[in-house]
C-alpha positions as CSV (number, residue, x, y, z in Angstrom):
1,X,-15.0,0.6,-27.0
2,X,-17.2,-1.2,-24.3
3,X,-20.7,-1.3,-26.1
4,X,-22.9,1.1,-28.4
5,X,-26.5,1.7,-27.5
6,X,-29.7,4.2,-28.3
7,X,-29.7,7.1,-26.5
8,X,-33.3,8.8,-25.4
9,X,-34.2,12.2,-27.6
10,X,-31.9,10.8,-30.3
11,X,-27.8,9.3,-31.1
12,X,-26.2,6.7,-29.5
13,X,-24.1,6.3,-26.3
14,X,-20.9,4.7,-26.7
15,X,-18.4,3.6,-23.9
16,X,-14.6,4.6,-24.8
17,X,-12.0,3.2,-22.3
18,X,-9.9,6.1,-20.8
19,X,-6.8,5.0,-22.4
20,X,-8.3,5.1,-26.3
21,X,-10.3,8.5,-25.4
22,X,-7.8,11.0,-27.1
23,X,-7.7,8.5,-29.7
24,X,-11.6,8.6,-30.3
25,X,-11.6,12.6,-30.4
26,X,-9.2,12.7,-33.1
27,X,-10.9,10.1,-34.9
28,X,-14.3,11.8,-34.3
29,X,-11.8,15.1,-35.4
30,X,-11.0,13.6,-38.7
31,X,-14.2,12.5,-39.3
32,X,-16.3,15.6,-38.8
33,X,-13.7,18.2,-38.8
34,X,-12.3,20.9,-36.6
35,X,-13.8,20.2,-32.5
36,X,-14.6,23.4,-30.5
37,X,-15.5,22.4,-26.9
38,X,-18.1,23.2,-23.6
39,X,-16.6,21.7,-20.2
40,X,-18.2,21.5,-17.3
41,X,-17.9,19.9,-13.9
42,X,-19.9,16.8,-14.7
43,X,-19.6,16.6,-19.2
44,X,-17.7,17.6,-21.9
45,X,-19.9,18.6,-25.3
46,X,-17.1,18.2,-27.8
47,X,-18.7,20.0,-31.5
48,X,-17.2,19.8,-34.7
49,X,-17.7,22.0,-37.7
50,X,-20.0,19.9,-39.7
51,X,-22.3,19.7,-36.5
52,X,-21.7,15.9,-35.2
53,X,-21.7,16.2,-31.3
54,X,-19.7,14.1,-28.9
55,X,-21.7,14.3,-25.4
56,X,-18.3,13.0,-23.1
57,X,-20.2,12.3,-19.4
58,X,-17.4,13.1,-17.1
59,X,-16.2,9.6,-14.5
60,X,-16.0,10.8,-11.4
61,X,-17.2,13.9,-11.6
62,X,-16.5,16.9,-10.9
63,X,-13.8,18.1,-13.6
64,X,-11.7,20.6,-12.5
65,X,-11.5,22.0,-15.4
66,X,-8.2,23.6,-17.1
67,X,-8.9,26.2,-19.8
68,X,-6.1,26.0,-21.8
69,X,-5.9,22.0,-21.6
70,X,-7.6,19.9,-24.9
71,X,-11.4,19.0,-23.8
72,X,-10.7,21.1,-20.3
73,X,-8.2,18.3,-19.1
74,X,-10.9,15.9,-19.9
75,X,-8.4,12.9,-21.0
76,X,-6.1,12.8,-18.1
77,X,-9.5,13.4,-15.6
78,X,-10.3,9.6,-17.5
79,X,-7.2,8.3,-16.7
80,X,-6.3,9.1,-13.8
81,X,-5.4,6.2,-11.1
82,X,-8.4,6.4,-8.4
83,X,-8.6,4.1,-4.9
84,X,-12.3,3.3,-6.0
85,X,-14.8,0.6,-3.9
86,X,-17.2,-1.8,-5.6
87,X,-20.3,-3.4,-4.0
88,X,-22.4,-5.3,-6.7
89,X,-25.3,-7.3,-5.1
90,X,-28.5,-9.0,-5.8
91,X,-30.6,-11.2,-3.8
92,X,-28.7,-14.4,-2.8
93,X,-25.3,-13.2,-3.8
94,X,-22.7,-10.6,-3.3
95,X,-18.9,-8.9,-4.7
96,X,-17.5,-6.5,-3.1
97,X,-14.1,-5.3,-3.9
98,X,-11.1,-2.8,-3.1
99,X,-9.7,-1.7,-6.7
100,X,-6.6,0.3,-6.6
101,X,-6.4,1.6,-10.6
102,X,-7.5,-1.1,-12.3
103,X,-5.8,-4.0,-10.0
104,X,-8.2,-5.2,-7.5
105,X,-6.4,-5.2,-3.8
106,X,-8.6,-7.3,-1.8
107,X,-12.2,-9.0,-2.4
108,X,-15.2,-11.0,-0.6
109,X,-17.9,-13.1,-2.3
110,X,-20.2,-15.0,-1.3
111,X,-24.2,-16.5,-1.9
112,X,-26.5,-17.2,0.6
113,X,-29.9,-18.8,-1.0
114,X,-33.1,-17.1,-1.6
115,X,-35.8,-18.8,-3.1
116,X,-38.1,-17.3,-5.7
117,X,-41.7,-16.5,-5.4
118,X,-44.5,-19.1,-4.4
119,X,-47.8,-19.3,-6.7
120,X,-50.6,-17.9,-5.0
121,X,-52.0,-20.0,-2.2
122,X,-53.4,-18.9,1.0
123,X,-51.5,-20.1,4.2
124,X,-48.6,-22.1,2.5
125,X,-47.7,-18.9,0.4
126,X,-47.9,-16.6,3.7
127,X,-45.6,-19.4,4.8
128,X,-43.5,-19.3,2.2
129,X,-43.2,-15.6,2.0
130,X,-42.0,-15.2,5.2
131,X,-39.3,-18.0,4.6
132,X,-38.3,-16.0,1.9
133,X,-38.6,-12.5,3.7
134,X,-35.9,-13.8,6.6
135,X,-33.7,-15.8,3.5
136,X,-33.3,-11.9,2.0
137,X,-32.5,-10.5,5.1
138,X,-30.0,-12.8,6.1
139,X,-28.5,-12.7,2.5
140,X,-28.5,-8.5,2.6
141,X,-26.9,-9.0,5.9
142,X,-23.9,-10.7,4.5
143,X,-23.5,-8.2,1.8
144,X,-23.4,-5.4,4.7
145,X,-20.9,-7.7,6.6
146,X,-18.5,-8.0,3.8
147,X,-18.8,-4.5,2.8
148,X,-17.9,-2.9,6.3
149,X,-15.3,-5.7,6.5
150,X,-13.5,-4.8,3.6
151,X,-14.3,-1.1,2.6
152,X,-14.7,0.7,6.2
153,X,-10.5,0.2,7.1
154,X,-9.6,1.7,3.9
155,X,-12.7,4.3,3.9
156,X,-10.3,7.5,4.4
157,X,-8.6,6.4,1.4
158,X,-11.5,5.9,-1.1
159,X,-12.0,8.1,-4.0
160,X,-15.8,6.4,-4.9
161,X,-17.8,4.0,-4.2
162,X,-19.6,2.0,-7.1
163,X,-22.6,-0.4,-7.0
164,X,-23.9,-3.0,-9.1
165,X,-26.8,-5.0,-9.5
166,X,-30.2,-4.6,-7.7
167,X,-30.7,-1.4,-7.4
168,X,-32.9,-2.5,-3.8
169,X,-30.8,-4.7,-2.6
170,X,-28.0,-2.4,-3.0
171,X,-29.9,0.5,-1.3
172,X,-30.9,-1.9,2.0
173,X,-27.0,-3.1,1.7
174,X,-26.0,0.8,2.1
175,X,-28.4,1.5,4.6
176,X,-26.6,-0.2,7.4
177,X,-25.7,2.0,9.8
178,X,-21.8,0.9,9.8
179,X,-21.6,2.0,6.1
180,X,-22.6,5.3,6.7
181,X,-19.4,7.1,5.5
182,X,-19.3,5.1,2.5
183,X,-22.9,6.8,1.4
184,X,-21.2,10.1,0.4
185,X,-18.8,8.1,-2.2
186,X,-21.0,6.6,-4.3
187,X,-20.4,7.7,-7.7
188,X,-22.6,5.3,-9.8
189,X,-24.6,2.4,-10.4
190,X,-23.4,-0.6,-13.1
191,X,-26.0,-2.9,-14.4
192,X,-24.5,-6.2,-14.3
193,X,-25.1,-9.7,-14.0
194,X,-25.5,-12.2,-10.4
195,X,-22.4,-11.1,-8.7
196,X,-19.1,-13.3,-8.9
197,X,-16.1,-12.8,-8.6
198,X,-15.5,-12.8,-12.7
199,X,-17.9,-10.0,-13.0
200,X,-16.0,-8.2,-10.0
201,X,-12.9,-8.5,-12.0
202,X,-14.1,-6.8,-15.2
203,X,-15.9,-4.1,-13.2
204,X,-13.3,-1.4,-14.1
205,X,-13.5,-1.9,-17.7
206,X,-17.0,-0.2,-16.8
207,X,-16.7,1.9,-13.8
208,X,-14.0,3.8,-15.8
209,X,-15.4,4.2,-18.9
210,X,-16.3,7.6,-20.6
211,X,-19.8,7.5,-21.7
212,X,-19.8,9.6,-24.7
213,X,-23.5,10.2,-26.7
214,X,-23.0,10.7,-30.5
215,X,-25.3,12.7,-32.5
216,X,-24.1,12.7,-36.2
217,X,-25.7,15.0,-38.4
């Protein structure tokens, strides 16, 4: 389990890896008693007879759902290998990566510096503003570069696409007109720290979690 925190209108969200998910269920199973289940494309509501509800949001969605499989084939969905690529960028640095399951094929990082803010100040901060306006650029630019570099050969091969970071900077990375085919493919957004390549490494341990939302009675 990845992390535990508040979910809005009530519970708490939860992040199961794929591998201890049928684990979990019988767990939440034993706990709460005998689990009836909803599935749809994008989440699983797993409900148990005292009432405890297990909101499972599907990775990758959609789930092709089997009727006669446990939580509509909702565990093997999880675990399933995927060819998945990762851009996580925020103002002066970039990660990109090429993941193949959980064993990352081929990478790129880099920084470029951006400087922070100036006080206010007339002139000098106009100056300074526009300093840092052409530092940003240059530094998205780099992230574009490295993402059509390494993600565009092996585009007809991707499963999804995942970001990371600043939510801005990734959106003026994307809009490049080379990444174009890569827009489709993006299946989420991770909130993580100034991108290196440590935090590019333990990227799957997030973009394949199942985010489940617990609400016990």
């Amino acid at each position: 389990m990845a992390g535990v925190r508040p979910a809005a209108g009530g519970g708490r969200w939860l992040s199961v890896a794929p591998e201890r998910l049928e684990r979990w269920l019988d767990g939440f199973a034993s706990r709460h008693g005998p689990l009836r289940w909803d599935a749809a494309p994008d989440r699983v509501t797993v409900t148990a007879a005292d009432g405890a509800v297990a909101e499972c949001r599907v990775p990758f969605p959609p789930l092709r759902t089997i009727e006669q499989a446990p939580f509509g084939g909702l565990v093997d969905h999880a675990c399933a290998d995927r060819t998945v690529g990762v851009v996580l960028v925020r103002l002066g640095g970039f990660a990109v990566g090429l993941f193949d399951g959980q064993r990352l094929r081929a990478s790129a990082c880099g920084s470029r510096p951006v400087h922070g803010r100036a006080a206010a100040g007339g002139w000098s901060q106009r100056r300074f503003a526009r300093r840092r306006e052409g530092q940003a650029r240059l530094a998205l630019a780099a992230a574009a570069d490295a993402t059509a570099g390494l993600l565009l050969p092996a585009a007809g091969e991707l499963d999804a696409v995942v970001g990371g970071g600043d939510r801005r900077a990734l959106a003026a990375v994307l809009a490049d007109a080379r990444l174009v085919r890569l827009r489709p493919l993006v299946a989420d957004v991770l909130e993580v720290p100034q991108p290196r390549r440590a935090v590019l490494d333990a990227a799957p341990a997030l973009f394949r979690a199942v985010d489940v939302r617990l609400l016990e009675p």
